[in-house]
LODO-50533 format. One line per 10 residues: number of its first residue (from 1); their letters; for each residue x, y, z of N, C-alpha, C. Coordinates in steps of 0.05 Angstrom, whole numbers, plus 32768, in hexadecimal, padded with zeros to 4 digits. Last residue first. Layout:
% LODO-50533
NUM = a = X:Y:Z:X:Y:Z:X:Y:Z  ...
% end
This chain:
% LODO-50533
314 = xxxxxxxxxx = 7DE0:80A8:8083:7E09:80B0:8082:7E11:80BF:8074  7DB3:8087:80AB:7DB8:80A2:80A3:7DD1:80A5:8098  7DAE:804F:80C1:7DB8:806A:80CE:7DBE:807C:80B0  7DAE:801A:80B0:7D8F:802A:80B7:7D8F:8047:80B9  7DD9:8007:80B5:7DD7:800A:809B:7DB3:801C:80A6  7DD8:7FF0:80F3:7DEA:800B:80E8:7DE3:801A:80C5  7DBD:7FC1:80E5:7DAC:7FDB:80FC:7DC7:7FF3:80EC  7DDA:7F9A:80E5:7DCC:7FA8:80CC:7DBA:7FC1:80D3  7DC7:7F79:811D:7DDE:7F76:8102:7DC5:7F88:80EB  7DBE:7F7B:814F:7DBD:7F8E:8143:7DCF:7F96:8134
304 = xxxxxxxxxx = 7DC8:7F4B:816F:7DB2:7F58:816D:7DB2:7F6B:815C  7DFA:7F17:816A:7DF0:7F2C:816D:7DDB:7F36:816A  7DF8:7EDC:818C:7DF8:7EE4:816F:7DED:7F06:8176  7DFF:7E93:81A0:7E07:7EAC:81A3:7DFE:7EB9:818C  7DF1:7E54:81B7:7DE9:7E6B:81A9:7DEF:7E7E:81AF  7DFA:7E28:81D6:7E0D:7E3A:81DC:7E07:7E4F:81C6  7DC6:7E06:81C6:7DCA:7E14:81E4:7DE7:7E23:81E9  7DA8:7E1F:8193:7DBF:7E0F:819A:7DC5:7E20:81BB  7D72:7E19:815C:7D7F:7E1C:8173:7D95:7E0F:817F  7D57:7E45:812B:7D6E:7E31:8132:7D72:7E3A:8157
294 = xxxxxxxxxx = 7D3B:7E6E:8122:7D2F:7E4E:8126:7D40:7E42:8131  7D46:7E9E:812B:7D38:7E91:8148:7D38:7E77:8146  7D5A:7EA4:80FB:7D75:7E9C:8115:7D64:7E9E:8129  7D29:7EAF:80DF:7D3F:7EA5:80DD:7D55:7E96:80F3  7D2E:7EE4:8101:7D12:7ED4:80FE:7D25:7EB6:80FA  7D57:7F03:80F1:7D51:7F04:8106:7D3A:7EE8:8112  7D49:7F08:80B4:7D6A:7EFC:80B9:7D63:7EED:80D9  7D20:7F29:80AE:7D19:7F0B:80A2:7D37:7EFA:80B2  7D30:7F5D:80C6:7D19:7F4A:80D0:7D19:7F28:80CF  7D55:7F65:80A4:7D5F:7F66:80BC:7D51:7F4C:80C8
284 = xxxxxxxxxx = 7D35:7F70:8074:7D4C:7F53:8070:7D4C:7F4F:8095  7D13:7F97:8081:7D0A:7F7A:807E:7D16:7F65:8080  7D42:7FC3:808C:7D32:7FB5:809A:7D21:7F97:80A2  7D55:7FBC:804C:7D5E:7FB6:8059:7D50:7FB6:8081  7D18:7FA8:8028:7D24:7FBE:8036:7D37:7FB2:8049  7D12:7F74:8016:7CFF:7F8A:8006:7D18:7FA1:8013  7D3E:7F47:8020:7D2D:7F52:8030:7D25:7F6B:8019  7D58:7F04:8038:7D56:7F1C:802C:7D41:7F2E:8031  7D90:7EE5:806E:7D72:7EED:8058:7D70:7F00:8050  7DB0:7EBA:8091:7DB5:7ECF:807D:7D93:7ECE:806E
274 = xxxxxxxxxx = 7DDE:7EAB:80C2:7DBC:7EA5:80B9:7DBF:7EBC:80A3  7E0F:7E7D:80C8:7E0A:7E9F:80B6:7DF9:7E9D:80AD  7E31:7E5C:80FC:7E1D:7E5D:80DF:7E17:7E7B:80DC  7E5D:7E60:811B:7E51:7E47:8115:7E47:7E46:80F9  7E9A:7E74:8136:7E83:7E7F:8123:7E78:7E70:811C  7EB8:7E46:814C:7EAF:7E65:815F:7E9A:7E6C:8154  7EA8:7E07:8146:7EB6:7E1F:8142:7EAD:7E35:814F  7E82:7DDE:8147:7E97:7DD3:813F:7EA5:7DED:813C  7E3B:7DBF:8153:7E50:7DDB:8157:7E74:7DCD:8154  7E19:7D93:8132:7E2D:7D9F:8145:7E3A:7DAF:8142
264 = xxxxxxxxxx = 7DE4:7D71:8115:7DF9:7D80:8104:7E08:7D8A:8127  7DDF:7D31:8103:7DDB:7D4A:8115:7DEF:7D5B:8111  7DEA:7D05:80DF:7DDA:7D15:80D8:7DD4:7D26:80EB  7E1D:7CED:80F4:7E03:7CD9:80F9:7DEE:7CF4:80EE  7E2E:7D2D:80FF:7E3B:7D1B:810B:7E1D:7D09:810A  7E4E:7D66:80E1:7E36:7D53:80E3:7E45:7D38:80F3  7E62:7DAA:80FA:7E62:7D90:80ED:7E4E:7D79:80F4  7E72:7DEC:80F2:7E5B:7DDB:80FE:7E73:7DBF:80ED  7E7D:7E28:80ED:7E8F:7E12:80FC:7E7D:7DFB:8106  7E56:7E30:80B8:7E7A:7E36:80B9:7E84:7E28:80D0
254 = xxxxxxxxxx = 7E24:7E30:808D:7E36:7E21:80A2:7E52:7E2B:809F  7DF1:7E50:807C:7E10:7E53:806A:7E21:7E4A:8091  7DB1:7E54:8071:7DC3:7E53:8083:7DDE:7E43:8073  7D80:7E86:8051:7D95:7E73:804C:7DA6:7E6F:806A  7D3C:7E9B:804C:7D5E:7E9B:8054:7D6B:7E7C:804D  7D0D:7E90:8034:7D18:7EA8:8025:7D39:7EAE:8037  7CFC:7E77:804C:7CFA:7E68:802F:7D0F:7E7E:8029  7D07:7E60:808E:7CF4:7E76:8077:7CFF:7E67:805B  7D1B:7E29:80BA:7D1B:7E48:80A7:7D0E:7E4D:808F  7D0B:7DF7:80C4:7CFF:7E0B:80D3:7D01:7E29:80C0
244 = xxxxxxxxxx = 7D37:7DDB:80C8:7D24:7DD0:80BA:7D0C:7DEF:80B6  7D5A:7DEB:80EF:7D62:7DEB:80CE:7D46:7DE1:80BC  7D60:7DD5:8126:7D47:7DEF:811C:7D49:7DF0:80F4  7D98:7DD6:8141:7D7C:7DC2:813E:7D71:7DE1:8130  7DD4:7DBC:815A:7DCE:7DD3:814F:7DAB:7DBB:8141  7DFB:7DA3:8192:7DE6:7DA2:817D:7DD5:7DB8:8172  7E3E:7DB5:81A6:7E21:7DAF:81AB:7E0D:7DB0:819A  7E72:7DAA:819C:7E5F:7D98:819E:7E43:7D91:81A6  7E96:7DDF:81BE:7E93:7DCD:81AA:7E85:7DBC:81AB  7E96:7E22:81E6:7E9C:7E00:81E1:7E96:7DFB:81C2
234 = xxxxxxxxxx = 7ED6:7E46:81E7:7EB5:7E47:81DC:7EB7:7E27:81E2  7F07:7E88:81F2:7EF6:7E69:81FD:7ED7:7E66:81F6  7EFA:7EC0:81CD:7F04:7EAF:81DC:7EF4:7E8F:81E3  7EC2:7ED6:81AD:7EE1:7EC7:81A3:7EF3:7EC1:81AE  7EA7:7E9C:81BF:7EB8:7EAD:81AB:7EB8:7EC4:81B4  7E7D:7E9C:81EC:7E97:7E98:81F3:7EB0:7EA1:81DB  7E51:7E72:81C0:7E53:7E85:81DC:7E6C:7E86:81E7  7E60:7E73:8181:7E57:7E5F:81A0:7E62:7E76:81B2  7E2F:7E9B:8157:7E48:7E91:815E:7E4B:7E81:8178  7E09:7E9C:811B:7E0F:7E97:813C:7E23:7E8C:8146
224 = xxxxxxxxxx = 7E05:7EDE:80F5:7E1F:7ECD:80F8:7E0D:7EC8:8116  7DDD:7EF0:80C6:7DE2:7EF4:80E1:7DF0:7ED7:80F0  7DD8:7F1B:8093:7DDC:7F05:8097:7DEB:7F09:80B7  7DA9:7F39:805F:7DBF:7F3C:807B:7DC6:7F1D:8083  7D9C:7F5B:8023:7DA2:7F45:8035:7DA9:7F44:804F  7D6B:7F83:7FFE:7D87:7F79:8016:7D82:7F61:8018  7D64:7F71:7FB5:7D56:7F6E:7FD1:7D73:7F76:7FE2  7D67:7F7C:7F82:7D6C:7F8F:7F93:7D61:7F8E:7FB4  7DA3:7F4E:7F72:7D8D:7F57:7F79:7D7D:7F67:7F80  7DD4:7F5F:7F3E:7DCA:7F60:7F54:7DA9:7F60:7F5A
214 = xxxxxxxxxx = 7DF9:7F4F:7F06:7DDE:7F57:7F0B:7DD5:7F4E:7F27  7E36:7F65:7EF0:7E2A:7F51:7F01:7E09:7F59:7F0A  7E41:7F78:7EA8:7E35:7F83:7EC4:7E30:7F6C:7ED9  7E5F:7F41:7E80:7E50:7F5C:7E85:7E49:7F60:7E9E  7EA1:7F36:7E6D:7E89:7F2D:7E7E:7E75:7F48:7E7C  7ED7:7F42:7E5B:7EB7:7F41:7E45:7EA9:7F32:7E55  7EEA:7F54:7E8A:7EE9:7F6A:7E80:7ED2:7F5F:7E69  7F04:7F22:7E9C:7EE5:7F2A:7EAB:7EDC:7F45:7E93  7F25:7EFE:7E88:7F16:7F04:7E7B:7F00:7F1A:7E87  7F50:7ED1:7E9F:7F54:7EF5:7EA3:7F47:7F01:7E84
204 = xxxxxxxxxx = 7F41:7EA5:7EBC:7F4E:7EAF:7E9E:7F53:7EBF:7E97  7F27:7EB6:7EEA:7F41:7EA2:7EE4:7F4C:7E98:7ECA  7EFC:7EC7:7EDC:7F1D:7EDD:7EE3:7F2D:7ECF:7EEA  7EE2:7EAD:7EBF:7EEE:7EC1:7EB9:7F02:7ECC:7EC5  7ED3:7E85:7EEC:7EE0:7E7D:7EDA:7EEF:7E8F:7ECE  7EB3:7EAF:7F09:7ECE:7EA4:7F10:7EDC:7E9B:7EFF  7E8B:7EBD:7EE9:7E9D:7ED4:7EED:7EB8:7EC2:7EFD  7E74:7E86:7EE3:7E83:7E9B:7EC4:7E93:7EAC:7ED4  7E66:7E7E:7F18:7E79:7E6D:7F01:7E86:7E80:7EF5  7E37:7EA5:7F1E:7E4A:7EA6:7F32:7E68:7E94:7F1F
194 = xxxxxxxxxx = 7E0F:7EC7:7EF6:7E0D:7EA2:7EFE:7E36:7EB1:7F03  7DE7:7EED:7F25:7DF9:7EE9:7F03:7E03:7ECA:7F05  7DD5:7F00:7F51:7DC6:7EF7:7F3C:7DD2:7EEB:7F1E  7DDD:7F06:7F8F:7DE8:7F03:7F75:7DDB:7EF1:7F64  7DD3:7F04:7FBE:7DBF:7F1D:7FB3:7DC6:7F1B:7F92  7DE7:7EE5:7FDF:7DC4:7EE0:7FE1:7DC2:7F01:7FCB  7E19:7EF8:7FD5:7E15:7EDE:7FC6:7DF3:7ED8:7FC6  7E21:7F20:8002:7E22:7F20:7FE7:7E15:7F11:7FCE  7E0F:7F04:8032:7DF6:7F11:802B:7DFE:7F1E:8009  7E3C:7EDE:8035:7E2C:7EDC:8036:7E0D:7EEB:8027
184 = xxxxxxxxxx = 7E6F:7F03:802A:7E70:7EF1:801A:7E45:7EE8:8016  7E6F:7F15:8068:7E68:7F2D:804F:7E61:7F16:8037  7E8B:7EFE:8092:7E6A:7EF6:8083:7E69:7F02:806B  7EB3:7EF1:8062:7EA1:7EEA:8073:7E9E:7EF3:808F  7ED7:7EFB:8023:7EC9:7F04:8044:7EB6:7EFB:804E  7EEE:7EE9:7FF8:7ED3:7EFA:7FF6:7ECC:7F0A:8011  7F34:7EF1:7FF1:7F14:7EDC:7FFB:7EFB:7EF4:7FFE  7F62:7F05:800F:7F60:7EFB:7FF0:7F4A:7EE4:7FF3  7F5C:7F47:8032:7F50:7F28:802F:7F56:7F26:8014  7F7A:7F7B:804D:7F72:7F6E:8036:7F74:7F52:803A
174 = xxxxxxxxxx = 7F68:7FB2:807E:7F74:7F96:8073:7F6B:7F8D:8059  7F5B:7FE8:8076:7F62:7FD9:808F:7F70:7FCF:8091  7F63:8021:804F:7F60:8006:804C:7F73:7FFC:806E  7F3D:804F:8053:7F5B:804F:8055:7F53:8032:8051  7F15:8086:802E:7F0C:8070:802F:7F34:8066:803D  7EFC:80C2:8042:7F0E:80B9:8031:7F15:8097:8041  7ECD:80DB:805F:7EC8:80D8:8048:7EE3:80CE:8033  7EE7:80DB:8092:7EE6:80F5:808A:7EE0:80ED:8069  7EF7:809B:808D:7EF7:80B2:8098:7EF4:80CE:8091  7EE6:805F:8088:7EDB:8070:807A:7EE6:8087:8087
164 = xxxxxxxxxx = 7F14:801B:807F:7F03:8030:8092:7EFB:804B:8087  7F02:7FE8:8065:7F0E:8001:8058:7F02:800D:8078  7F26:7FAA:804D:7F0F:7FB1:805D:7F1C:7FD1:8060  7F1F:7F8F:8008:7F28:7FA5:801A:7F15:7FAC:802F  7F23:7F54:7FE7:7F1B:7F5F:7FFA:7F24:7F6F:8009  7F24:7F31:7FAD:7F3B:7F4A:7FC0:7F25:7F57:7FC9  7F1D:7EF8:7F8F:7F1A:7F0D:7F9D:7F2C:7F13:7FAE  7F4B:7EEF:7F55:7F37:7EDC:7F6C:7F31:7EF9:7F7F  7F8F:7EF4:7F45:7F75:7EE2:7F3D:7F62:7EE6:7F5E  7FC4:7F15:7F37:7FB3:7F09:7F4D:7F9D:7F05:7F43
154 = xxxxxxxxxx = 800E:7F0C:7F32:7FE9:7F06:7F28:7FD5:7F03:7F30  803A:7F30:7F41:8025:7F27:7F46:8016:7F21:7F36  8063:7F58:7F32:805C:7F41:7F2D:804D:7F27:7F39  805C:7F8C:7F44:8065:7F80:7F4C:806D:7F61:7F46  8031:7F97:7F21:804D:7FA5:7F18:8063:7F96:7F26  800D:7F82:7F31:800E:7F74:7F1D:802B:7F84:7F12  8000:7F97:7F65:8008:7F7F:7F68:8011:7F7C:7F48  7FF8:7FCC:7F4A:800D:7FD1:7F5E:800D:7FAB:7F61  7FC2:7FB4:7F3A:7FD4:7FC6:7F1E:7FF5:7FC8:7F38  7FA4:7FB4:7F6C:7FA5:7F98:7F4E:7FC2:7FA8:7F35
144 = xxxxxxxxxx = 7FA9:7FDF:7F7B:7FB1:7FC8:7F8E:7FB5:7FAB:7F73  7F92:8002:7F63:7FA3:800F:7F6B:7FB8:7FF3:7F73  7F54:7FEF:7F62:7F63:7FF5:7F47:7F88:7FFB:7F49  7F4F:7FF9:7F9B:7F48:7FD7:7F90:7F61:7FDA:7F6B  7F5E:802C:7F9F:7F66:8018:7FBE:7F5E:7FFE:7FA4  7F4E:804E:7F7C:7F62:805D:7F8F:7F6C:8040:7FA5  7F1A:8036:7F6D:7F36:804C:7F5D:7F4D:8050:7F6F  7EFB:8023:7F90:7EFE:8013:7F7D:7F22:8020:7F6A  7EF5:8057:7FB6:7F0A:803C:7FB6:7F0A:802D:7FA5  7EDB:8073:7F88:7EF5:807B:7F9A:7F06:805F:7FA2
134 = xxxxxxxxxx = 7EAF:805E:7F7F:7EC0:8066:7F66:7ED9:806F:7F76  7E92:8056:7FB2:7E9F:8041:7FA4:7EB4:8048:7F97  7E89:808A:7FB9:7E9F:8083:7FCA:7EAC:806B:7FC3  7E62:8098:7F94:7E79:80A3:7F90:7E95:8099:7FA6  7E3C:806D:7FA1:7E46:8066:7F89:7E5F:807C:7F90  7E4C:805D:7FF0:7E3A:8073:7FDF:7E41:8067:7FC4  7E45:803B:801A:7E5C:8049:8008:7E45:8049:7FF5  7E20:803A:8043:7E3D:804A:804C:7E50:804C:8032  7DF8:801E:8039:7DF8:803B:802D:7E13:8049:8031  7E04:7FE0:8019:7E06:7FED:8034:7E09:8013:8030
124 = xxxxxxxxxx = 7DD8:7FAD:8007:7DED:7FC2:8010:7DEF:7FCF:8021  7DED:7F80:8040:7DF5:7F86:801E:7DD9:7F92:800F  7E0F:7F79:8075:7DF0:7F6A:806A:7DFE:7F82:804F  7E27:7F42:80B5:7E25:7F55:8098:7E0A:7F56:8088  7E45:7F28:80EB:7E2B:7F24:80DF:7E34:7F35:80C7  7E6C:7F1D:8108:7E54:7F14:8116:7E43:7F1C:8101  7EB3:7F14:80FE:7E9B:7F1F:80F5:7E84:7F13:80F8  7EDD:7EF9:8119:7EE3:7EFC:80FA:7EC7:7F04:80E9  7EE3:7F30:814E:7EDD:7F18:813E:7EE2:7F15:811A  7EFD:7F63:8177:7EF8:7F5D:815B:7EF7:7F3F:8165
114 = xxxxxxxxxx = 7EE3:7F6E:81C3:7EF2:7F63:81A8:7EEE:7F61:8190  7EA4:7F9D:81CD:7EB6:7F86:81D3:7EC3:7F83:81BA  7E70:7FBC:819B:7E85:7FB7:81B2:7E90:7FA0:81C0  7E4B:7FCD:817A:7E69:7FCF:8172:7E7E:7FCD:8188  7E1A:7FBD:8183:7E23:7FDA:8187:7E4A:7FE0:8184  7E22:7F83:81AE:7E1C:7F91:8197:7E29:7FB4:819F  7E66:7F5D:819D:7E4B:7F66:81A9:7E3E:7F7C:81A0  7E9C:7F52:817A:7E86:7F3C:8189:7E70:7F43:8195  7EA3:7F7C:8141:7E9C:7F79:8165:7E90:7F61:816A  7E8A:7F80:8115:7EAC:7F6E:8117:7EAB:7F68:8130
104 = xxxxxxxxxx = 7E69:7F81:80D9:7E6A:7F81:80F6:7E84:7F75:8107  7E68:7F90:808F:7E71:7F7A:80AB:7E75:7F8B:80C9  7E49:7FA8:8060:7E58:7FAF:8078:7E54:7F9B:8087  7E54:7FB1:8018:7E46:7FA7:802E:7E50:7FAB:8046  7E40:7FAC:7FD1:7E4A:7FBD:7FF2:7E45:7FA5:8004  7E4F:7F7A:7FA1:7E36:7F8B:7FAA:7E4B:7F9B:7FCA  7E8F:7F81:7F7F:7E75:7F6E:7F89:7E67:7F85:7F9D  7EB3:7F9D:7F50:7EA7:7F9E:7F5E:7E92:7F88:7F6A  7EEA:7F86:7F23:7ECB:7F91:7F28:7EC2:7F8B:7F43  7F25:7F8F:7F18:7F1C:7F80:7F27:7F01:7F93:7F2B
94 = xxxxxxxxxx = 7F52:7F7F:7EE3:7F40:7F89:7EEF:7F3C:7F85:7F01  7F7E:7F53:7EDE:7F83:7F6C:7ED1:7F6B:7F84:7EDB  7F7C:7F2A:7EFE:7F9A:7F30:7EF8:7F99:7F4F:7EEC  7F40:7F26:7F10:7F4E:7F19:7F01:7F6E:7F1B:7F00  7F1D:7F30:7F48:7F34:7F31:7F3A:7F3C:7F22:7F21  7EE3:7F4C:7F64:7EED:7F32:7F54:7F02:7F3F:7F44  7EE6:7F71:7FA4:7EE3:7F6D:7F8C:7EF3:7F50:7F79  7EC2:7F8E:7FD9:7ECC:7F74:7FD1:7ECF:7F7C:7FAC  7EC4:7FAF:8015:7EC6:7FAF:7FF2:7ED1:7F9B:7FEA  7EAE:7FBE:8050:7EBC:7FA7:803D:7EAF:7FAE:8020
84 = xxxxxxxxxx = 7EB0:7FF5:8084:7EA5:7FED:806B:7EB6:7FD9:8061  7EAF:801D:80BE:7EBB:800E:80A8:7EA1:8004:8097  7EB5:8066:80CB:7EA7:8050:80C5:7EAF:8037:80AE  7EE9:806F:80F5:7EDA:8080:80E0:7EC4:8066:80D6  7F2F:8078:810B:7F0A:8074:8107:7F00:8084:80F3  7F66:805C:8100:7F5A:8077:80EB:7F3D:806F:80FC  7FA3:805F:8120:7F7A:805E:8123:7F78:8064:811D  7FDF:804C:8102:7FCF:8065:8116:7FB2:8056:8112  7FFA:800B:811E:7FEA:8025:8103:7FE7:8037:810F  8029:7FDD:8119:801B:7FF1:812D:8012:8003:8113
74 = xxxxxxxxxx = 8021:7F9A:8115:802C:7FAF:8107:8019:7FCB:8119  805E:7F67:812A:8041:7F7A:812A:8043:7F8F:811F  806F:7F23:8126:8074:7F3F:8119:805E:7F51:8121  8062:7EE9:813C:8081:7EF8:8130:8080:7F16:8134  8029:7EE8:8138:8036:7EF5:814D:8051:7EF5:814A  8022:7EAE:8118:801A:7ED4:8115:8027:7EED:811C  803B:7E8E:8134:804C:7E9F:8128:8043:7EB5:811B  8008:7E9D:816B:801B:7E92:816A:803A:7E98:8155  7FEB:7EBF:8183:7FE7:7EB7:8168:7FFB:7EA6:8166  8003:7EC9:81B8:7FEB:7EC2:81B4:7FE5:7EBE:819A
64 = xxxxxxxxxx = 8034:7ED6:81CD:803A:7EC9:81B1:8017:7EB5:81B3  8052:7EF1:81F3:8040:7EDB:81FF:803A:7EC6:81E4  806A:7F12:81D8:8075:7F09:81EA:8065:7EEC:81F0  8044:7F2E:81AD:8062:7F2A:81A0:8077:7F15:81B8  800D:7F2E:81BB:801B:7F28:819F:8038:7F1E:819D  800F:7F3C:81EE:7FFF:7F29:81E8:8006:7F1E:81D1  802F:7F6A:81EA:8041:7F4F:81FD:8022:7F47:81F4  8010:7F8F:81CC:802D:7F81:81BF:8038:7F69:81D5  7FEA:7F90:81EE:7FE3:7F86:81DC:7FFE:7F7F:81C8  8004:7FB0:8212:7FEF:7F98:8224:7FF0:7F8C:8206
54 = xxxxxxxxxx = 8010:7FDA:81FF:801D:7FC9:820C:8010:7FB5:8210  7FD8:7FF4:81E8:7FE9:7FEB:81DC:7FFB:7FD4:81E7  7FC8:7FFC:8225:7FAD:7FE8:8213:7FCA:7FDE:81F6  7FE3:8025:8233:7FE2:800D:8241:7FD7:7FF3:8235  7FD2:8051:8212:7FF6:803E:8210:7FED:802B:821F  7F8A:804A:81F4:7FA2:8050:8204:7FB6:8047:8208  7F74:8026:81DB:7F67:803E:81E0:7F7F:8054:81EC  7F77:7FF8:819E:7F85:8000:81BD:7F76:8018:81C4  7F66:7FC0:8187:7F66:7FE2:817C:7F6C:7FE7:81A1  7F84:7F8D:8163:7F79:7F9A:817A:7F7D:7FBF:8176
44 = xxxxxxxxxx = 7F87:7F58:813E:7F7C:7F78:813D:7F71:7F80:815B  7F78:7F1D:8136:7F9A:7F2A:8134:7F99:7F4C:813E  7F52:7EFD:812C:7F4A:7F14:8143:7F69:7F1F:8147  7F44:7EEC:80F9:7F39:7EFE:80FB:7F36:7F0A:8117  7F6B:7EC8:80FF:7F50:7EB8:8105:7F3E:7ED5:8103  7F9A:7ED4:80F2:7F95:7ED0:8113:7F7D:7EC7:8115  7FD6:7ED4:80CD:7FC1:7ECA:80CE:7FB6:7EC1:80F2  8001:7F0A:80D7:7FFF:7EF4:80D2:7FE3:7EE8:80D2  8013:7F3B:80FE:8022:7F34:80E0:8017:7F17:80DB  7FDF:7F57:8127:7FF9:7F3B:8128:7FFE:7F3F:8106
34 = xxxxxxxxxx = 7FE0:7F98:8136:7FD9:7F7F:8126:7FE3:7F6D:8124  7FC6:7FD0:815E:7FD9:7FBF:815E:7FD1:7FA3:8146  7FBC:8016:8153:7FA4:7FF7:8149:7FC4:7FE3:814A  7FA9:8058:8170:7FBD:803F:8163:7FB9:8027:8168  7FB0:80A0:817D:7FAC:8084:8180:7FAC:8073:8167  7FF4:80C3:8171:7FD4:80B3:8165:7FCE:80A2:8175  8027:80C6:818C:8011:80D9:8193:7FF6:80CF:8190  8057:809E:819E:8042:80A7:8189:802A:80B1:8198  8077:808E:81C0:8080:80A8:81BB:806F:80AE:81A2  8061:8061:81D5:806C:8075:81F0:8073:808D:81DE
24 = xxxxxxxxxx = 806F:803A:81A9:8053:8048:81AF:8052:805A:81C2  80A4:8032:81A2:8097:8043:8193:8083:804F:819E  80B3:8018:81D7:80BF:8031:81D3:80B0:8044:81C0  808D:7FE9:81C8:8087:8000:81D7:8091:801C:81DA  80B1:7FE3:819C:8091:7FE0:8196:8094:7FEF:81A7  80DF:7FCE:81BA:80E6:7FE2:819E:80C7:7FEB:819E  80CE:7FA2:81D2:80DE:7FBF:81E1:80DB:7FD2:81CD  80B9:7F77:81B6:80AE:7F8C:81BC:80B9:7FA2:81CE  80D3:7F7B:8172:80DC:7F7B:8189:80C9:7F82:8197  80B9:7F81:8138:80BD:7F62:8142:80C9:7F5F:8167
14 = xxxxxxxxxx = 8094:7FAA:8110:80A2:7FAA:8131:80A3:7F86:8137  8083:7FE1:80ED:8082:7FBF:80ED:809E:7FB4:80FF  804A:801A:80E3:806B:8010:80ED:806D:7FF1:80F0  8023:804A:80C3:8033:802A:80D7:8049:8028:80D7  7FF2:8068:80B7:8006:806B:80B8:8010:8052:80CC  7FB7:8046:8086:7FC3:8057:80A7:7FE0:8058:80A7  7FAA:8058:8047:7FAE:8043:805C:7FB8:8058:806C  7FAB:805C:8004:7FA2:8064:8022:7FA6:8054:8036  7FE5:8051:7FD8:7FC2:803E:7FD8:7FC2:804B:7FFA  8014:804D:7FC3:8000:8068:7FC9:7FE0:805C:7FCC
4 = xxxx = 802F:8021:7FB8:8021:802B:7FA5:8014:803B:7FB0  8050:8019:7FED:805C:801E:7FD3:804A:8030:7FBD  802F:801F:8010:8035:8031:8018:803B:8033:7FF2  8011:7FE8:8000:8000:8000:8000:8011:8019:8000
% end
């Protein structure tokens, strides 16, 4: 990002943590600690204060809670501001757009407690406007495919920017090579184009004679249950029931479940992603909510007020 002028927060990349703290004792910004590595989507701690930093480089870099994730951290400044996921299909030479959407990252509601690898999403999302698309699509997705491909890269397959919004200029968080999840979810309940061709295509680096992807115009939302206790300590193995039970108009999309003799069981932090559609994004809310009453599981977890932010005014 720094190389190719693509937005992003100001950072630094720290393997000592004497060196780390020394830094953070003499930066002014507040500041987002990150493990260098794969964490399950909870590598990201946002600090409030030097003590919250410290605390979070000896969790990363001493105690080695990611384990080799935790080699390396990278300190940012805080950009707040409202986030947002942009997803787009890559080929090597383009990369088009897939529908908006916004992921929830907090384990509780109202955007609070620890990041997760995301409790819910719904599609669209008014927070990016068409002119804020044309921004990051230009400046962060167009910027990122042409800077990998100078580099010699080829990149095939989705590029996912998670973007924070500030003062109406879009920074990039992280980048996923995967659609995202949940976001993936209430995407795919609204896609109308036969899903093949455009992959096949950009694994030939053809997307450019594809035509428009044709969207639904219903919302979606989709409402992640997770076992009680993610994203720390959770159990495993308790029976998930009700599947018979859902609307016509949702889908349930398994992520830490497994079958065992035909019962299905909790098998991960994030279980299932109730997902439905909806006339108005309200309706989806409603239909998503209804939905995730049927199923039941005695370590059921799941937020209340997925898609409530897209209601707000921006």
């Amino acid at each position: 990002m720094s190389r190719n002028k693509i937005p992003t927060a100001e950072f630094r990349i720290f393997d000592d943590p004497k060196e780390a703290k020394k830094f953070v004792e003499s930066y002014e910004k507040n500041i987002v600690i990150k493990a260098d590595g794969l964490a399950a989507g909870k590598g990201v701690i946002v600090c409030d204060n030097k003590d919250e930093a410290f605390s979070a480089i000896d969790k990363i870099l001493v105690d080695r809670t990611f384990g080799d994730a935790g080699s390396k951290i990278i300190i940012e400044e805080r950009v707040d501001g409202i986030e947002a996921s942009y997803i787009a299909l890559c080929d090597g030479n383009v990369g088009i757009p897939m529908a908006t959407s916004q992921d929830h990252k907090r384990i509780f509601d109202d955007d609070k407690g620890p990041n997760t690898g995301g409790m819910g999403a719904y599609s669209p999302t008014p927070i990016v406007s068409p002119e804020l698309a044309k921004k990051i699509q230009e400046e962060i997705i167009d910027k990122t495919i042409s800077g990998l491909k100078k580099e010699g890269v080829d990149f095939k397959g989705f590029l996912y920017a998670g973007v924070m919004i500030h003062n109406g200029t879009p920074y990039v968080l992280e980048y996923n090579v995967r659609m995202g999840d949940p976001e993936c979810q209430p995407i795919l309940m609204r896609f109308n184009s036969d899903l093949l061709e455009y992959l096949i295509a950009a694994s030939e680096g053809r997307l450019n004679q594809l035509p428009e992807i044709s969207w639904n115009k219903q919302y979606a939302v989709c409402v992640v249950i997770a076992s009680k206790g993610y994203p720390g300590k959770y159990s495993k193995n308790d029976e998930l029931s009700g599947f018979e039970k859902i609307p016509h108009d949702a889908k349930v999309f398994h992520a830490g479940t497994k079958n065992t003799d035909g019962k299905i069981f909790t098998n991960g932090g994030r279980v299932l992603g109730v997902t439905a559609l909806g006339e108005t994004l309200q309706n989806a809310i409603e239909n998503a909510y209804i939905a995730n009453d049927k199923i039941n599981c005695v370590s059921k977890y799941f937020r209340t007020d997925i898609g409530k932010k897209g209601l707000v005014s921006f």
